[in-house]
C-alpha angles and dihedrals in degrees: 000000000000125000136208128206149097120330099246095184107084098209081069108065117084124250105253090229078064100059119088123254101257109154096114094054098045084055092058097041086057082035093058097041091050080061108040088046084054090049097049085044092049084052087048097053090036096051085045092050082047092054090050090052103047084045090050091050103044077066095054101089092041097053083054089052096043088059110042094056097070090028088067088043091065101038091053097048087048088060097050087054096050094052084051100054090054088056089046100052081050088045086050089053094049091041085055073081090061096244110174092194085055092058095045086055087048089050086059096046091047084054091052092047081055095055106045079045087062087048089051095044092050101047098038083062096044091060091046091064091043085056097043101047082048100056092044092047090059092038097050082033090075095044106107104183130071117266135165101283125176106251094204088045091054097038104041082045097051092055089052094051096052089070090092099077097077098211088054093047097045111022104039120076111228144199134177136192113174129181116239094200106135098227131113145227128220101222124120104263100223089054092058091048095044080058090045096041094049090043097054080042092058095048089048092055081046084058088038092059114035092025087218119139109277114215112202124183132186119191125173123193136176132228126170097277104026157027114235131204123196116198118183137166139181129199149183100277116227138175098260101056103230104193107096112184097177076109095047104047095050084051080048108047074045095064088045093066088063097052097267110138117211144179127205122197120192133189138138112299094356137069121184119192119189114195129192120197121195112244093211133024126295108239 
């Protein structure tokens, strides 16, 4: 077998005076890695921006859903108020008799204005959240180092906002057990989305392809030195294996650079991820 390394006889190593002058062109070959290796990572941070924005728009239709639901709920209970009050203020000039069956219909009008206010109310906070989850998603979405972030409040967040994609809010069984504990964890926001975000993606082509019902479950749990997220989904297994994770690793190996630990399992019709998140810097 052939070996390689370094020349130990000494007659065999060539006289310097003998080597050719070569500076220049060793400059330009590490120039030219240096560039190469910019260039590759340039193609990695733009297929990654790519990813978020595809992902980002697949959401579009269904934020717009999301909020006109309860949008035309409002509005339409607003018009049925309206149309109410106007039948009151004639009820309050016919009770000035002193009818008692006219204030008894008054009673009952009152009772239909409470309830269209409940519908308003609810609907009117609803749409408030919608608004807010969304606005934080895209702020903390630009922040690119690690800070103290609540692990229940991203991840309970995330998932909400993840109803906007109508196959994920209507077609994947879902169940959540996430932990209150008031304690936080130090990641850049935007980095343990994009995971959860291509995760829940990838379950959503599996439904895509087989058209079999998808499970999903997220847990979090807290221990003395981190934060841990379990992702796990199941799917209708199938011969051609759909879940494809090339995505997720490089968001993972990602997340490692910044002290997060993590742990992909892989088999036919079902990925599991672990996560574990520092609860304090890493130095």
């Amino acid at each position: 077998m052939r070996r390689y390394g370094i020349v130990s006889r000494r007659s065999e190593q060539p006289h310097l005076q003998d080597l050719p002058l070569q500076v220049t062109d060793t400059h330009q070959e590490t120039h030219g890695a240096d560039a190469r290796n910019s260039k590759t990572s340039s193609a990695t941070t733009s297929e990654l921006q790519k990813l978020e924005l595809e992902f980002l728009g697949s959401l579009l239709p269904g934020i717009v859903h999301n909020l006109a639901t309860p949008l035309s709920g409002v509005i339409g209970a607003t018009q049925l108020l309206e149309m109410r009050i106007a039948e009151q203020e004639r009820l309050i000039h016919e009770l000035e008799r002193v009818s008692p069956m006219q204030a008894d219909a008054l009673l009952k009008q009152h009772a239909k204005n409470c309830s269209n206010l409940d519908i308003m109310s609810r609907n009117a906070r609803q749409l408030t959240e919608l608004l807010q989850i969304i606005i934080r998603r895209f702020h903390r979405g630009s922040q690119e180092t690690p800070a103290p972030l609540s692990l229940y409040e991203l991840i309970s967040n995330e998932l909400q906002f993840l109803d906007a994609n109508l196959t994920y809010k209507h077609k994947v069984r879902k169940r959540f057990e996430l932990s209150t504990e008031p304690y936080t964890v130090f990641a850049t926001y935007k980095r343990v989305t994009a995971v959860i975000d291509e995760f829940v993606m990838q379950a959503l082509a599996a439904h895509d392809f087989t058209r079999g019902l998808v499970d999903l479950s997220v847990k979090t749990e807290f221990d003395l030195n981190w934060g841990n997220i379990a992702l796990d989904v199941r799917v209708f297994e199938t011969e051609e294996e759909p879940l494809e994770t090339d995505a997720l690793r490089l968001y993972l190996a990602i997340l490692g650079e910044q002290g997060v630990q993590h742990v992909i399992e892989q088999e036919r019709g079902h990925v599991h991820v672990d996560l574990k998140l520092p609860r304090k810097p890493i130095a």
